[in-house]
Legacy VTK file of the C-alpha trace (Angstrom):
# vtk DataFile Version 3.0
C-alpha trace
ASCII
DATASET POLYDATA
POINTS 87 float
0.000 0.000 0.000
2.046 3.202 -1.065
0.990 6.300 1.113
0.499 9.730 -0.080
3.593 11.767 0.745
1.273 14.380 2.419
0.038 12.074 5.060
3.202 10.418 5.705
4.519 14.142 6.368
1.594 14.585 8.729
2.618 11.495 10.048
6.293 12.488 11.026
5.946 16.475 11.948
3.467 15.567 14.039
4.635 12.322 15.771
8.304 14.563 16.035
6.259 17.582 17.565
4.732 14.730 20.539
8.155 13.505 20.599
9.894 15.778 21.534
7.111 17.428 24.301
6.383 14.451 25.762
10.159 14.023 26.806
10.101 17.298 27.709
6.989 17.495 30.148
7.624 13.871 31.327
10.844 14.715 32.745
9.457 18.327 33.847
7.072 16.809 35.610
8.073 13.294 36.429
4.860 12.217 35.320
4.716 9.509 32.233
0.977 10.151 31.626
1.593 14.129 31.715
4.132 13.720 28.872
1.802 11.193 27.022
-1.439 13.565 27.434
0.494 16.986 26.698
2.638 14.902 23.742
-0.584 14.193 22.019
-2.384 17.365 22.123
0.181 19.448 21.132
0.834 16.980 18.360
-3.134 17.260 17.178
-3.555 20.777 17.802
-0.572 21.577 15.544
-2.013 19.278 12.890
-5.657 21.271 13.774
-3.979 24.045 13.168
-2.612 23.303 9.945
-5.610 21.698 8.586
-7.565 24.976 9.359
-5.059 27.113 7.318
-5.315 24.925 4.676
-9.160 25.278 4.522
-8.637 29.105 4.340
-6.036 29.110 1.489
-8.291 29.469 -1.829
-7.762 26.422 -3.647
-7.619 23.797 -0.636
-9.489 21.807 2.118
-9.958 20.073 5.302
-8.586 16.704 4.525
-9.788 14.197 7.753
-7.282 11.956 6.552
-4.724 14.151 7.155
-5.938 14.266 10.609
-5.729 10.709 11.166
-2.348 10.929 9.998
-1.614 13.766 12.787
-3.329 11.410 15.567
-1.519 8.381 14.497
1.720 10.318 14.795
1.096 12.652 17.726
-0.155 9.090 19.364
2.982 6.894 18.339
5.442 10.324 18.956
4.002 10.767 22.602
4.340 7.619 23.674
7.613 6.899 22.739
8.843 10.198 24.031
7.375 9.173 27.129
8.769 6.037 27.369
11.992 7.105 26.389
11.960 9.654 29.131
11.828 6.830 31.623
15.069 5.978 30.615
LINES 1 88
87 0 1 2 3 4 5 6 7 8 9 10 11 12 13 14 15 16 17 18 19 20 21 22 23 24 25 26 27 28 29 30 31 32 33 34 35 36 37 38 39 40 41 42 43 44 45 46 47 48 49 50 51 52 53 54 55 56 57 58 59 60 61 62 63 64 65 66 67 68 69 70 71 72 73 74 75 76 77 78 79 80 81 82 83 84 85 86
């Protein structure tokens, strides 16, 4: 199954975004669910975020697979930030 490029971009900017928060907050706060929780959501409201400008620019839409990609990637990003934090 070959991927559009767009999603798999999606995909990585948002999983690094959750990444690299999650490590952040879970060692901030010593919490592994705090870096999971704050991982994700930053992950999906950057992906939001992106989404909505590209349903403003003339020419363009919301694309829900595009959000899938973000959640699958914020998801994946946020966990493993977390867990790598533990280490």
């Amino acid at each position: 199954m070959n991927l559009p490029s767009d999603k798999v971009q999606h995909f990585v900017v948002c999983g690094l975004l959750a990444f690299v928060m999650a490590i952040f907050l879970s060692l901030l706060s010593g919490d592994y669910i705090c870096g999971v929780v704050s991982g994700f959501v930053t992950g999906i409201a950057a992906g939001l975020g992106k989404e909505y400008g590209d349903e403003q620019c003339e020419n363009n839409q919301w694309d829900w697979l595009d959000i899938m990609a973000d959640a699958i990637g914020s998801f994946v990003g946020s966990s493993v930030g977390a867990l790598v934090s533990l280490v």
